[in-house]
C-alpha positions in Angstrom: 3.0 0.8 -7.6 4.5 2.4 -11.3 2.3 4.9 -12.6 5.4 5.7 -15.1 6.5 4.0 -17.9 9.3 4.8 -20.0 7.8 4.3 -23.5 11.5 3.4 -25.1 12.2 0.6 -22.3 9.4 -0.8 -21.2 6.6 -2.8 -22.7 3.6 -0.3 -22.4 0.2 -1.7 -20.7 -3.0 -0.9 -22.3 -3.2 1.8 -19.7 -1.1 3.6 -22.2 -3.2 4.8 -24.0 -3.4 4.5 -28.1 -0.9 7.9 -28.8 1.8 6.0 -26.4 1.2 2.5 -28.0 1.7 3.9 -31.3 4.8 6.0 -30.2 6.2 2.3 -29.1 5.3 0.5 -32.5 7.2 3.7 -34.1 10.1 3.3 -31.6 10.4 0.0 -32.1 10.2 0.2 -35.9 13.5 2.7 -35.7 11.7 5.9 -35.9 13.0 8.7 -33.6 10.7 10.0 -30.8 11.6 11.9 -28.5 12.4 10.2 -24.9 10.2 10.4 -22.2 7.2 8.7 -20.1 3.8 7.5 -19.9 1.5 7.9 -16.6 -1.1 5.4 -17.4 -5.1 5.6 -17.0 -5.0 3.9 -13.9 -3.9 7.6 -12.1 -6.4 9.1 -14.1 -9.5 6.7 -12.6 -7.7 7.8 -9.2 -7.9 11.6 -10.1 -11.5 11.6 -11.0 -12.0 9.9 -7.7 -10.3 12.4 -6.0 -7.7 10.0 -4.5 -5.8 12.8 -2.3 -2.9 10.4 -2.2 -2.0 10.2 -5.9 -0.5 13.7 -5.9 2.6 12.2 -3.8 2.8 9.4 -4.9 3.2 11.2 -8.9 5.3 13.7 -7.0 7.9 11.0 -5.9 7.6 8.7 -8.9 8.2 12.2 -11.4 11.2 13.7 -8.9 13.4 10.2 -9.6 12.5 10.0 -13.8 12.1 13.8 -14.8 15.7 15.7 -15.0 15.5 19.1 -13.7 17.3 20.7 -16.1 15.2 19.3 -19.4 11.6 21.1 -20.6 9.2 18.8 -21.2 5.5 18.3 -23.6 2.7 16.9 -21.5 -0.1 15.4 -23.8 -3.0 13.4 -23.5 -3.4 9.3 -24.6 -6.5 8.4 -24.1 -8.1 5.2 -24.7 -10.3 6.6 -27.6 -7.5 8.8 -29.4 -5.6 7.9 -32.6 -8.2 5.2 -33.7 -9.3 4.1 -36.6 -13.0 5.6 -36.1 -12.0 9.0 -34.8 -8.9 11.0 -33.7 -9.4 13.5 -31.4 -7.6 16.0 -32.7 -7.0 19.2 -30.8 -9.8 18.0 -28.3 -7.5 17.5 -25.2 -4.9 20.5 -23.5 -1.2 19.9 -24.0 0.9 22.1 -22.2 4.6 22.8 -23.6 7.8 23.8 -22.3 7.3 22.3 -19.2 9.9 22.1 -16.4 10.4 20.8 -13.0 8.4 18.2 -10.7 5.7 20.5 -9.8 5.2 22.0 -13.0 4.8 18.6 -14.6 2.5 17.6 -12.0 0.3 20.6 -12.6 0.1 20.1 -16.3 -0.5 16.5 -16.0 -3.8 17.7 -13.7 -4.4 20.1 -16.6 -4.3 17.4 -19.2 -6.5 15.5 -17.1 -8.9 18.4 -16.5 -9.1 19.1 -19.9 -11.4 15.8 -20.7 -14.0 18.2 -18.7 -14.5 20.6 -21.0 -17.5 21.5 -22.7 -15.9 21.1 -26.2 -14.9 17.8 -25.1 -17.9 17.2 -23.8 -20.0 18.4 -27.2 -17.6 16.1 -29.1 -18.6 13.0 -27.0 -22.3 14.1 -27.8 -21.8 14.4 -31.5 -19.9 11.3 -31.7 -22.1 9.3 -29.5 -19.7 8.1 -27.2 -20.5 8.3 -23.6 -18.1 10.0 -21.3 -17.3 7.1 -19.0 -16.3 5.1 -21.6 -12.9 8.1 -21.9 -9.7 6.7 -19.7 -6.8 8.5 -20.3 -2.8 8.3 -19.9 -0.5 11.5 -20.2 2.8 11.4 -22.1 5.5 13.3 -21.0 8.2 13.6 -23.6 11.2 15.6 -23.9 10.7 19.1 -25.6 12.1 19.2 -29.1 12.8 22.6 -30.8 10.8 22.6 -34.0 11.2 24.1 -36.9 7.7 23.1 -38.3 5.1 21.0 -36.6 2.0 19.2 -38.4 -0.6 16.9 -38.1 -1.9 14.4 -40.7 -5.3 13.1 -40.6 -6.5 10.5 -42.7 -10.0 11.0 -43.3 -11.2 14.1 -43.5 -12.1 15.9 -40.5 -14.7 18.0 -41.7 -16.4 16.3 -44.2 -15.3 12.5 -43.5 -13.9 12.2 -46.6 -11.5 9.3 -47.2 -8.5 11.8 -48.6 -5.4 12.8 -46.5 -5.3 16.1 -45.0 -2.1 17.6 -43.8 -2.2 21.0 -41.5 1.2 22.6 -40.4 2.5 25.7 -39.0 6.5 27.3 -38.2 7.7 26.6 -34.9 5.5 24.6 -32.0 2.1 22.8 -32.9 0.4 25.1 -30.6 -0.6 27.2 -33.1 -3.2 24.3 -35.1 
């Protein structure tokens, strides 16, 4: 069974998440994104059930889709990112510069582990959302050599003012 989509070619499932939706509607609207893959939710139930069989199963899926040679962003999608009610900003790990099966694999588990955290977990609490209501997909995109990186929000996150806020920094988004 796929746990990979290719978020160019195929038509994404809900699993997807709401970052890899949206990358498709942009795609599809003749925006550029960089190439690359979804692993949907679905491997993400199976990881919090400690499914010993999904690491082998990502392993083989990854080795015939990733190219060896390429670096690569690993980034969360969850099911409750990128809304209209909140964003999620900054809440879950992404790990850049990422290259090979193995080391994909391992920041995909990190991605994944991330939703554990106690900051995550405070941010459910002050939002009122309860944590089993969190499913989430991991993009894995090409790695694009920046020159400036930014997010836009559109409400702000601080005061929940409806106003725009833009944050950027030089080189990789790491840095916000």
């Amino acid at each position: 069974m796929d746990m990979l989509y290719n978020i160019q070619r195929h038509r994404l499932p809900v699993s997807a998440g709401n970052k890899a939706l949206n990358l498709r509607r942009l795609h599809k609207l003749g925006v550029r994104i960089p190439p690359g893959f979804v692993c949907d939710w679905v491997a993400y139930h199976r990881y919090l059930d400690n499914d010993v069989s999904l690491i082998e199963e990502l392993r083989a899926e990854l080795s015939h889709k990733l190219d060896a040679n390429k670096y690569y962003a690993v980034r969360s999608s969850a099911n409750i990112e990128d809304s209209l009610d909140r964003s999620f900003a900054g809440q879950f790990k992404s790990v850049l510069n990422v290259r090979g099966v193995d080391d994909v694999l391992q920041a995909i588990w990190s991605v994944w582990s991330s939703s554990q955290s106690k900051t995550v977990k405070a941010y459910f609490e002050k939002n009122q959302i309860p944590t089993q209501q969190l499913s989430m997909a991991v993009i894995i995109q090409d790695m694009v050599r920046s020159q400036s990186s930014g997010v836009a929000l559109s409400r702000n996150p601080v005061t929940g003012a409806d106003e725009v806020v833009v944050e950027a920094v030089q080189g990789l988004g790491d840095a916000l």
